[in-house]
C-alpha positions as CSV (number, residue, x, y, z in Angstrom):
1,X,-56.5,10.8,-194.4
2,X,-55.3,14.5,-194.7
3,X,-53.6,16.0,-192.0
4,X,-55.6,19.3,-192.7
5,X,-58.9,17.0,-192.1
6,X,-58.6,17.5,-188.2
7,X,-56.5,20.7,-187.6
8,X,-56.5,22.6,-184.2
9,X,-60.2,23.2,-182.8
10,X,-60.9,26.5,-182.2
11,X,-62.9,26.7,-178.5
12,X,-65.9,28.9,-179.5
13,X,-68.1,27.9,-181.7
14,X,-71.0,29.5,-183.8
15,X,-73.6,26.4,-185.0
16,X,-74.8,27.7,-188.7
17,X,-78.2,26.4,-189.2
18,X,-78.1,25.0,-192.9
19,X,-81.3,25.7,-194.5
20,X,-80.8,23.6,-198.1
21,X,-78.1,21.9,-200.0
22,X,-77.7,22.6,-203.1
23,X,-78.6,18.9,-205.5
24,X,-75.4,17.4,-206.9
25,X,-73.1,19.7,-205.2
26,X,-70.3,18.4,-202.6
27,X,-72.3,18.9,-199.8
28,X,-75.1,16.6,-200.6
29,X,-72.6,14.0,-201.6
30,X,-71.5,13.8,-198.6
31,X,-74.2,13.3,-197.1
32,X,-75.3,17.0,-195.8
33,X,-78.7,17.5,-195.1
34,X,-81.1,20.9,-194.1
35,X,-81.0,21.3,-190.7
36,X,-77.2,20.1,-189.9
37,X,-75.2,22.7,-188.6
38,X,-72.0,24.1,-189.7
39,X,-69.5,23.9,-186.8
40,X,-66.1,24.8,-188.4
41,X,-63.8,25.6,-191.5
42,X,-60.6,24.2,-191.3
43,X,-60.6,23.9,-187.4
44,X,-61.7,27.4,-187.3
45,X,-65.2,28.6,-185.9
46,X,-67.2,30.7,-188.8
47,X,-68.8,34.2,-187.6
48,X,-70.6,34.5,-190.4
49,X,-71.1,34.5,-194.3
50,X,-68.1,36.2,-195.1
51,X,-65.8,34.8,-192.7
52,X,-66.9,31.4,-194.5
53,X,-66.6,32.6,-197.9
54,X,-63.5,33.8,-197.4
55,X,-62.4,30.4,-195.8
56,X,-63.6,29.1,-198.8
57,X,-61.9,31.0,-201.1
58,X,-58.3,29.5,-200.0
59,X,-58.5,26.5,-201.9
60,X,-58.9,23.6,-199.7
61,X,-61.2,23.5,-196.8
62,X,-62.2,20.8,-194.7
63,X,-66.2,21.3,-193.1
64,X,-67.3,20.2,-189.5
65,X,-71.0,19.4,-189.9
66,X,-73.0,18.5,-186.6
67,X,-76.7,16.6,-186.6
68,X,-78.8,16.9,-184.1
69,X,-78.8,13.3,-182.6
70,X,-82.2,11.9,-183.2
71,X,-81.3,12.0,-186.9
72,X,-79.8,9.0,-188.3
73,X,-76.8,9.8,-190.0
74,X,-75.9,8.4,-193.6
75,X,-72.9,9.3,-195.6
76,X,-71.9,8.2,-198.9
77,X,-68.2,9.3,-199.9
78,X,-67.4,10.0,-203.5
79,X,-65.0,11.0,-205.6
80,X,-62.1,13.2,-203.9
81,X,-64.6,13.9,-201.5
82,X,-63.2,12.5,-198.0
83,X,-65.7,11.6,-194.8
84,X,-65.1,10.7,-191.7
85,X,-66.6,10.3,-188.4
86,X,-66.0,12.7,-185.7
87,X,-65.4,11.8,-181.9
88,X,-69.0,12.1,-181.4
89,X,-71.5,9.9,-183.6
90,X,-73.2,13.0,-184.7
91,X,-69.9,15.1,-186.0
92,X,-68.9,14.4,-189.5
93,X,-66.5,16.4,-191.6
94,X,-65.9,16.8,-195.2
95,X,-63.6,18.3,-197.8
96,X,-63.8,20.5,-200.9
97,X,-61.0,21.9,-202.9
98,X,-61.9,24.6,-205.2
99,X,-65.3,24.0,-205.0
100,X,-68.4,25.7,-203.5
101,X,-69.7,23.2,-201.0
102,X,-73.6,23.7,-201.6
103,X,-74.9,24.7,-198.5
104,X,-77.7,28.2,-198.0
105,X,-77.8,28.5,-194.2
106,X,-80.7,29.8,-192.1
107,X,-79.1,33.1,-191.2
108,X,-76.0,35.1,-193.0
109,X,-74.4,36.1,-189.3
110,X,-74.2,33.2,-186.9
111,X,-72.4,34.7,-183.8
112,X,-75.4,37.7,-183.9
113,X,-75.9,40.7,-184.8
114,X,-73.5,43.8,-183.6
115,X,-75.1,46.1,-181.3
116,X,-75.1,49.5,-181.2
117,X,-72.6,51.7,-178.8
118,X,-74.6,55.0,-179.3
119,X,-77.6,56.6,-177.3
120,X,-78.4,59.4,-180.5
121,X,-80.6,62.2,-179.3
122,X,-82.5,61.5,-182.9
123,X,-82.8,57.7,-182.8
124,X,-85.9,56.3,-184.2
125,X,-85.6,53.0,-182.0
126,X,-85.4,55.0,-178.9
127,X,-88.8,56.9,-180.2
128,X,-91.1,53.0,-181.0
129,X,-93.9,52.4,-178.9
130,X,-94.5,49.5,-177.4
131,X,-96.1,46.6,-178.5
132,X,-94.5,45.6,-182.0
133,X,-92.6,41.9,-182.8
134,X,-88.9,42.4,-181.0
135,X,-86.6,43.0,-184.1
136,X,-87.7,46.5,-184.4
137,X,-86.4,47.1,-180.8
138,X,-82.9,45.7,-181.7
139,X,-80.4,48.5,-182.3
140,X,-78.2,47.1,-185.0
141,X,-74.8,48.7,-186.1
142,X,-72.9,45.7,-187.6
143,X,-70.3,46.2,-190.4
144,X,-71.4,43.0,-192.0
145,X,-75.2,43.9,-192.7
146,X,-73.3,47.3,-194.0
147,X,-71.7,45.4,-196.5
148,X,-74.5,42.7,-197.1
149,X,-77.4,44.6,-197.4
150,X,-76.5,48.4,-197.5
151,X,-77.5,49.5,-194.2
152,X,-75.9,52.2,-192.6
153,X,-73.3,51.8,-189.8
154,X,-71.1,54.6,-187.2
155,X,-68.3,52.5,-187.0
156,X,-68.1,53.5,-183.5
157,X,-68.3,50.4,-182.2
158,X,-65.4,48.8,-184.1
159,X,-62.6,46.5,-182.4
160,X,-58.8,46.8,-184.1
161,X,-59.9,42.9,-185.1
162,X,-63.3,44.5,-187.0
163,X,-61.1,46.9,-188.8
164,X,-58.5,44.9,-189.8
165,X,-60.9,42.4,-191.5
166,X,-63.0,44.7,-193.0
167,X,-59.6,46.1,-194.7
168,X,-57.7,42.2,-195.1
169,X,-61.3,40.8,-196.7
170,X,-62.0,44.4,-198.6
171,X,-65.5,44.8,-197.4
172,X,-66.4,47.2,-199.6
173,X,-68.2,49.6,-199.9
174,X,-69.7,49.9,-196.5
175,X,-72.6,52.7,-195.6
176,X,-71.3,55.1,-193.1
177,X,-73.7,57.2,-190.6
178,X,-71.0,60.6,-190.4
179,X,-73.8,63.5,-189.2
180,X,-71.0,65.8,-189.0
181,X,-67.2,66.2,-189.3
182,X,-67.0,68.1,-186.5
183,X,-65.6,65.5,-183.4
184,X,-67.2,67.1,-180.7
185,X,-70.5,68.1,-182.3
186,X,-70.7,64.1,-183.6
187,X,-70.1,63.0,-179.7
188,X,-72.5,65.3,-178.3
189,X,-75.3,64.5,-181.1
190,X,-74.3,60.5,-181.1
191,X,-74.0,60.6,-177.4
192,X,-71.4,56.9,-177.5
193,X,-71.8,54.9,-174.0
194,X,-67.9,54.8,-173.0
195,X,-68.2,51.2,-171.6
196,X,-69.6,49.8,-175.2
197,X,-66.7,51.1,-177.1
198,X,-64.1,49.1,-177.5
199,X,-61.2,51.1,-179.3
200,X,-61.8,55.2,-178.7
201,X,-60.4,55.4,-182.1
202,X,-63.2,54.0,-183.6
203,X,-65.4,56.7,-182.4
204,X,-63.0,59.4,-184.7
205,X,-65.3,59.5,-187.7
206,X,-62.4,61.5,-189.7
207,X,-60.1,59.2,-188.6
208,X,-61.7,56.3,-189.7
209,X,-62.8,57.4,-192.8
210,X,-58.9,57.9,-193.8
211,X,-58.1,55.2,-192.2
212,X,-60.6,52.8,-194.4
213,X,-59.1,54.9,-197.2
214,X,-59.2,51.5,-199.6
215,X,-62.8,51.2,-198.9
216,X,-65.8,52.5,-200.7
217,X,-67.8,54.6,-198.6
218,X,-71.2,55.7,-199.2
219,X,-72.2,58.0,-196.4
220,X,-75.6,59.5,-194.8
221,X,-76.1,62.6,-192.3
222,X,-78.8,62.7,-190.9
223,X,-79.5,67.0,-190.3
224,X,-81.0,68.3,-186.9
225,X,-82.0,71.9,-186.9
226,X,-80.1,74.1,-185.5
227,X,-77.6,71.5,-184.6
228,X,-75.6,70.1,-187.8
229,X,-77.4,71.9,-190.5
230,X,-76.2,75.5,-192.0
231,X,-72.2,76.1,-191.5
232,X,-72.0,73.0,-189.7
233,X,-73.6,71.3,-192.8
234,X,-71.0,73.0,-195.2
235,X,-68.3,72.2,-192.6
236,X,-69.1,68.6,-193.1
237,X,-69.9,68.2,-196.7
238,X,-65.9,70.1,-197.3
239,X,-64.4,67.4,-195.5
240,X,-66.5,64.5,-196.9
241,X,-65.8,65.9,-200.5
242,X,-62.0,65.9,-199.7
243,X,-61.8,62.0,-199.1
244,X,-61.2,60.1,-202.4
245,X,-63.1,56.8,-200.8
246,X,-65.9,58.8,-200.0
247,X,-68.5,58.1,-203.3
248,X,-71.9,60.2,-201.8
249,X,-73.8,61.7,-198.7
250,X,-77.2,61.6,-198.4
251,X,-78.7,63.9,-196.2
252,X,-82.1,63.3,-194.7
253,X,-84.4,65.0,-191.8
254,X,-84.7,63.8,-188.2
255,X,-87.1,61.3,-188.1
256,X,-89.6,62.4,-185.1
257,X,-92.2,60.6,-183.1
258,X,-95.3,61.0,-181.2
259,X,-93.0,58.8,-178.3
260,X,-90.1,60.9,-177.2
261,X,-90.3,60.2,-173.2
262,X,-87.3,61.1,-171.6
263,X,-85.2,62.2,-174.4
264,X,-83.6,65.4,-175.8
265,X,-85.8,68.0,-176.6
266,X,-85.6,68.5,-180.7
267,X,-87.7,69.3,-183.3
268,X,-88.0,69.0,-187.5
269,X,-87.3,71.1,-190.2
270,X,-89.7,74.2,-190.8
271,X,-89.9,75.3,-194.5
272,X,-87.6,78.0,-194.4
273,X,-84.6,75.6,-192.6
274,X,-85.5,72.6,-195.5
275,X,-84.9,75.6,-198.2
276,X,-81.5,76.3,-196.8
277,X,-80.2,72.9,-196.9
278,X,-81.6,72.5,-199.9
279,X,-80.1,75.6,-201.2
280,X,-76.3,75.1,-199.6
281,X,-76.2,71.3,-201.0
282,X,-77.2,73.1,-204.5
283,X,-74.3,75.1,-204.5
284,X,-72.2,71.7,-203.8
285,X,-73.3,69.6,-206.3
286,X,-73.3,72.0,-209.1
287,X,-69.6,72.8,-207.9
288,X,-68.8,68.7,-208.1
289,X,-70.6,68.1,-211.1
290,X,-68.1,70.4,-212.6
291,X,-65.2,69.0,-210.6
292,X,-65.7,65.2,-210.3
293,X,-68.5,64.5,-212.7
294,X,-71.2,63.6,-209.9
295,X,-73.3,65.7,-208.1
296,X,-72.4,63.5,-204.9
297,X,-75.0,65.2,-202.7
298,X,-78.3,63.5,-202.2
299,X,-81.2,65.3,-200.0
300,X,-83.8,63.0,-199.3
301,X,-87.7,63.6,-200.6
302,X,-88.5,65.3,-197.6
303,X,-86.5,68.4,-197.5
304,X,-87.8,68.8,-201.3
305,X,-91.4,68.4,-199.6
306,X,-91.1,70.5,-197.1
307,X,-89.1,73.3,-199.0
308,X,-91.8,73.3,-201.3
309,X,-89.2,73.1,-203.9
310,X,-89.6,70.5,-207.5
311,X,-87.8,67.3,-207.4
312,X,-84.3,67.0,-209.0
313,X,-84.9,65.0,-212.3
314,X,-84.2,61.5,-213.0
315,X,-80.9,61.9,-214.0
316,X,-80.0,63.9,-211.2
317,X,-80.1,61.0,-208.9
318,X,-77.4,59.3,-210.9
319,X,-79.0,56.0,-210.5
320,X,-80.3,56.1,-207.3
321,X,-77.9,54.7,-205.2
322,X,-79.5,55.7,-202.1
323,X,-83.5,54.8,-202.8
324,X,-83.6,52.2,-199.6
325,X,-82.7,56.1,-197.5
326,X,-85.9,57.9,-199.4
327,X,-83.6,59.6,-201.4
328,X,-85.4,59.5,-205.1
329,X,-88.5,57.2,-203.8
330,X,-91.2,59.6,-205.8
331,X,-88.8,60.5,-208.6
332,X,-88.1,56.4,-209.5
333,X,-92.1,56.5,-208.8
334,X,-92.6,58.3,-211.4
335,X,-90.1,56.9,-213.7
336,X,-92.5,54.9,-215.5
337,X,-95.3,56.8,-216.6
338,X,-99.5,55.9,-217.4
339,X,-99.7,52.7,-219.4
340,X,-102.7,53.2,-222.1
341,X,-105.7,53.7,-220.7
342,X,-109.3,52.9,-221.3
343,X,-111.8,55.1,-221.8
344,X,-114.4,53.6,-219.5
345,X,-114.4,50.7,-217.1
346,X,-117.6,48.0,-217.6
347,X,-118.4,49.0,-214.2
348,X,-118.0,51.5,-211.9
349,X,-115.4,51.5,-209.0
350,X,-114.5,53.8,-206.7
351,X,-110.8,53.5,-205.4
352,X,-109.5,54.8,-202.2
353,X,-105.2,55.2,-202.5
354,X,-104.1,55.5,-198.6
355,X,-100.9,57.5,-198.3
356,X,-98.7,59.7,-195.6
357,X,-99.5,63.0,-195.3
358,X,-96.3,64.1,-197.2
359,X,-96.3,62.5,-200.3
360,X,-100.5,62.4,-200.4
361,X,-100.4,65.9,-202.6
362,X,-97.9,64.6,-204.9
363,X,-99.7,61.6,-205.6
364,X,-102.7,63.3,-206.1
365,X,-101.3,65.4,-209.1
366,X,-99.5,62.2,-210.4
367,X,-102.8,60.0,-211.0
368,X,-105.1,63.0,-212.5
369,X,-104.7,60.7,-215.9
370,X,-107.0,57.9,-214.2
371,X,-109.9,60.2,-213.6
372,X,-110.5,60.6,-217.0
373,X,-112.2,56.8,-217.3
374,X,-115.5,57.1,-217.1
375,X,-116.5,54.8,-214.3
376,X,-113.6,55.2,-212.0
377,X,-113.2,57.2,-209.3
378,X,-110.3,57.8,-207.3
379,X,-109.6,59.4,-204.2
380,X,-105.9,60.1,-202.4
381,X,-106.5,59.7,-198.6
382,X,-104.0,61.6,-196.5
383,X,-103.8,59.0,-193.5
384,X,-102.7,60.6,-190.1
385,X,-100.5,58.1,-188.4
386,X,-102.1,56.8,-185.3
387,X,-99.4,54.6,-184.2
388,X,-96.8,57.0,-184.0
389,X,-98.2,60.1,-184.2
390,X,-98.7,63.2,-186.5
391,X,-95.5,64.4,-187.0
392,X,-94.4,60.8,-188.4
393,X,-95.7,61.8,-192.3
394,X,-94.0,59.6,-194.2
395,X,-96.1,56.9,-196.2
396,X,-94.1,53.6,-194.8
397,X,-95.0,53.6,-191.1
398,X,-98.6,53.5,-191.7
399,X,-100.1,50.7,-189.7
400,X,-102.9,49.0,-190.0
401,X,-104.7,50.9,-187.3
402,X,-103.8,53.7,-189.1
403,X,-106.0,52.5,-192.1
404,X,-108.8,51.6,-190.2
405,X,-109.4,54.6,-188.4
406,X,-108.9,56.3,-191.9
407,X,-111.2,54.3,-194.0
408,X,-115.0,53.4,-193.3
409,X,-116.4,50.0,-193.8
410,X,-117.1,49.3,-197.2
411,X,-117.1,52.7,-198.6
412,X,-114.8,51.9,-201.6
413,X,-114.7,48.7,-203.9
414,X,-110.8,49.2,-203.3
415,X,-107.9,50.5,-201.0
416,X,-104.8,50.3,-201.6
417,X,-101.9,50.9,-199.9
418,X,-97.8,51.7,-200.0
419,X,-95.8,48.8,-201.1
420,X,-93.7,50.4,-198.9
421,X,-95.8,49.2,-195.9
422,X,-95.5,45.5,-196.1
423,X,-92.3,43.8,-194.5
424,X,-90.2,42.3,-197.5
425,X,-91.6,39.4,-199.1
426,X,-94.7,39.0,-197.4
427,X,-98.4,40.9,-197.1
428,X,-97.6,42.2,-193.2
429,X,-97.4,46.0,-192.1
430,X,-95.3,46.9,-189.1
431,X,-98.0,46.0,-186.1
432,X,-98.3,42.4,-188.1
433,X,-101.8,43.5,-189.6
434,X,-102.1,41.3,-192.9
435,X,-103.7,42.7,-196.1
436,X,-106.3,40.1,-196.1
437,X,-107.0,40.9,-192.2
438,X,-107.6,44.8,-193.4
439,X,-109.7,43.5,-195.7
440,X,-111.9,41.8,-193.6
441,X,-112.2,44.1,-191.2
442,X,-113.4,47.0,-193.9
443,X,-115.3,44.7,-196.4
444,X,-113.3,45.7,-199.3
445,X,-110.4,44.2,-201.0
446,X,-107.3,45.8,-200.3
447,X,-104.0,45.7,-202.5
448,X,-100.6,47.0,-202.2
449,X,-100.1,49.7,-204.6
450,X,-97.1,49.8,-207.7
451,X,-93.3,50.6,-206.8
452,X,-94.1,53.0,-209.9
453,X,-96.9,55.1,-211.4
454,X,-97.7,53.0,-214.4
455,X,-97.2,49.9,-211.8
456,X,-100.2,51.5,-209.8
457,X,-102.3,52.5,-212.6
458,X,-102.5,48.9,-213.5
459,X,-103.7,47.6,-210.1
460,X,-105.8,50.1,-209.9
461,X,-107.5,48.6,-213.1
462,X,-107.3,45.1,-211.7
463,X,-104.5,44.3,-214.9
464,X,-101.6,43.2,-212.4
465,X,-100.5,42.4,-208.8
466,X,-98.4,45.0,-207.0
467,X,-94.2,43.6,-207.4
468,X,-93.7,45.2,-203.6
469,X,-91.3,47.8,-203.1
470,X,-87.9,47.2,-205.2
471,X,-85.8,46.8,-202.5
472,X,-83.8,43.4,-202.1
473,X,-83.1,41.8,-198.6
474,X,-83.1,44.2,-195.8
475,X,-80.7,44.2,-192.9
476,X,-84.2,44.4,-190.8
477,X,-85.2,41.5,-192.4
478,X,-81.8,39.7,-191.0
479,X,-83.0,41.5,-187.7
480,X,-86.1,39.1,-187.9
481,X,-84.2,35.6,-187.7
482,X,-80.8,36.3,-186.1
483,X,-80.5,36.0,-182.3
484,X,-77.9,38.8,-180.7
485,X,-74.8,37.2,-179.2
486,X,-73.5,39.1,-175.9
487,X,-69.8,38.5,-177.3
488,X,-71.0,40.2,-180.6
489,X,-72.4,43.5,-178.7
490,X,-70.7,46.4,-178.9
């Protein structure tokens, strides 16, 4: 037996939930099975993913794997593969060298997820009513998501330990919440409880940026009128421009709901204010198109909406690296234009197409093709959001109440509605409302609508089912499973 079989124990311990093991692989030869647990990695206690990748990727590593005790445990040792029994009947352990084990756990973070340490006058959280499933209450701002899944993070939160790993492991990029390069302006938007930070360096955005100088960033403000827009704005985008490791900014509106009890007094952008950002970030990415090839600044679809201004072209999004942020939703929308259409249907149908109030003009214009066809009607429904109130315009937060106090009974042969509705991988809006529930409830069949147009057009004629929005796994959708750890909050 290997000495490195049985190291030193660390004392805390994060049980990983494994959800499958992977046929043929070390794991099952050893008798692994879903629902063991992963206790350790070489006497050490795994945080998460990462931390057990990275384990992994030293060469030899010996696994502490727990059952629960009303499962008989079997092992069959093969090859170099060495088993042994633990001190309790069910603790086994098992060793790989150079190999991936196998296993797909239950959850990527096992301690839980990082909390936030800010109270922002413009967070959305802060703005939910009441009533919805608990992970949309959960105030995430964990590096590791960042990294995993793209969401955005303010670093402020970070311990020395956070920052050396994410530099030691090269978590990069990571997606990085600045709002402004001014320090003061930043605290007083961002509003960071002093007892939840745990290094006040953390909390320099400017400093941490250099500091993570070897990391990709890819970085979002998020504008409040009259607060970080105008000279701020330009203030900001200067600095963020001058950092090699900083790739992009997108810039997006204050989100705003109907809910705002107790909290700073703000408001959105009029169309003259959403002209002037888009105008300053103009003059910046014509100026870094000439200077670094990339136009680097990405305003989100609103400001365009609400400027009353065209959308940037396809190419002018570079690839939409910031889609999951709206920034480029209708221009990948339209990417993919009307497939051929028919003439006439065989019978007639009238289709309703439920949208937000901001994008419902848009998508009017974009499916004037389809009312050509003889036999098809279509109408774009502007739905006023009833859950969180009129000033929330944008397409995804549509409930299913929203729809059903939009849409009579049975006065289409079909709604359909934003992919961009639906949780990720399943047929569920935000309050839990299935498609087949709003279905029954209007007596008409209801579908998710394409990620594109030509997507759309061929649900519409009954040709294909709706892919769902092109986004891959979602740090909410980790929000969903994971528990939150009190030793993980910051």
């Amino acid at each position: 037996m290997t000495a490195t079989l049985f190291p030193q124990l660390s004392e805390e311990v994060f049980p990983a939930p494994i959800k499958s093991v992977e046929a043929g692989s070390a794991a099952e030869r050893a008798g692994v099975r879903p629902g063991d647990q992963l206790l350790r990695v070489n006497g050490q206690s795994v945080t998460d993913v990462l931390a057990y990748r990275h384990l992994l990727s030293q060469g030899k590593a010996a696994l502490e794997i727990s059952r629960p005790a009303a499962v008989p445990f079997f092992a069959t040792p093969q090859d170099h593969h060495t088993i042994k029994m633990g001190e309790a009947a069910h603790t086994f352990f098992f060793e790989v060298e150079w190999e991936d084990p196998g296993l797909e756990f239950e959850e990527v973070l096992f301690d839980g997820i990082k909390k936030c340490a800010n109270k922002c006058d413009f967070c959305y959280v802060h703005q939910m009513p009441r009533g919805f499933r608990k992970s949309l209450y959960i105030m995430d701002d964990d590096y590791r998501l960042s990294f995993l899944y793209g969401s955005f993070v303010t670093l402020t939160n970070l311990t020395e330990g956070d920052i050396n790993r994410i530099l030691d492991e090269n978590l990069s990029p990571l997606y990085v919440s600045v709002h402004s390069s001014n320090q003061a302006l930043r605290q007083d938007m961002m509003k960071w409880w002093k007892l939840k930070v745990k290094d006040q360096q953390a909390t320099q955005i400017t400093g941490m940026i250099e500091r993570l100088s070897s990391i990709d960033l890819y970085t979002q403000i998020v504008l409040l009128p009259q607060r970080n827009d105008g000279e701020n704005f330009d203030e900001t985008l200067e600095y963020l421009t001058s950092r090699p490791n900083v790739i992009s900014a997108a810039v997006v509106p204050i989100g705003l709901t109907d809910h705002r009890k107790n909290l700073p007094d703000v408001r959105t952008f009029n169309k003259e204010e959403a002209k002037d950002v888009i105008k300053r970030a103009n003059i910046w990415r014509k100026k870094l198109l000439d200077e670094r090839g990339t136009r680097f600044i990405f305003p989100s679809d609103e400001f365009y909406l609400l400027a009353g201004e065209p959308l940037p072209t396809e190419e002018e999004y570079e690839g939409f690296p910031m889609l999951e942020n709206g920034v480029g939703m209708i221009r990948d929308f339209l990417t993919e234009g009307m497939p051929a259409l028919p003439e006439r249907l065989l019978a007639p149908k009238k289709v309703i197409l439920g949208t937000g109030l901001l994008f419902a003009e848009s998508l009017d214009l974009a499916v004037e093709p389809l009312r050509a066809i003889e036999g098809l009607e279509i109408e774009v429904r502007a739905i006023e959001n009833q859950t969180f109130g009129k000033v929330t315009t944008v397409a995804g937060l549509l409930t299913g109440r929203c729809f059903r106090a939009a849409v009579k009974t049975g006065e289409a042969d079909l709604l359909i509605v934003p992919p961009t509705t639906l949780r990720y991988g399943t047929e569920l809006m935000i309050d839990n409302t299935s498609l087949s529930e709003l279905a029954h409830t209007l007596g008409m069949p209801v579908k998710s609508g394409g990620s594109t147009l030509g997507e759309l057009a061929r649900v519409i004629l009954g040709d294909v089912v709706s892919s769902g929005p092109q986004f891959g796994m979602s740090a909410h959708a980790v929000k969903e499973n994971s528990k939150i750890d009190g030793s993980s909050q910051a």
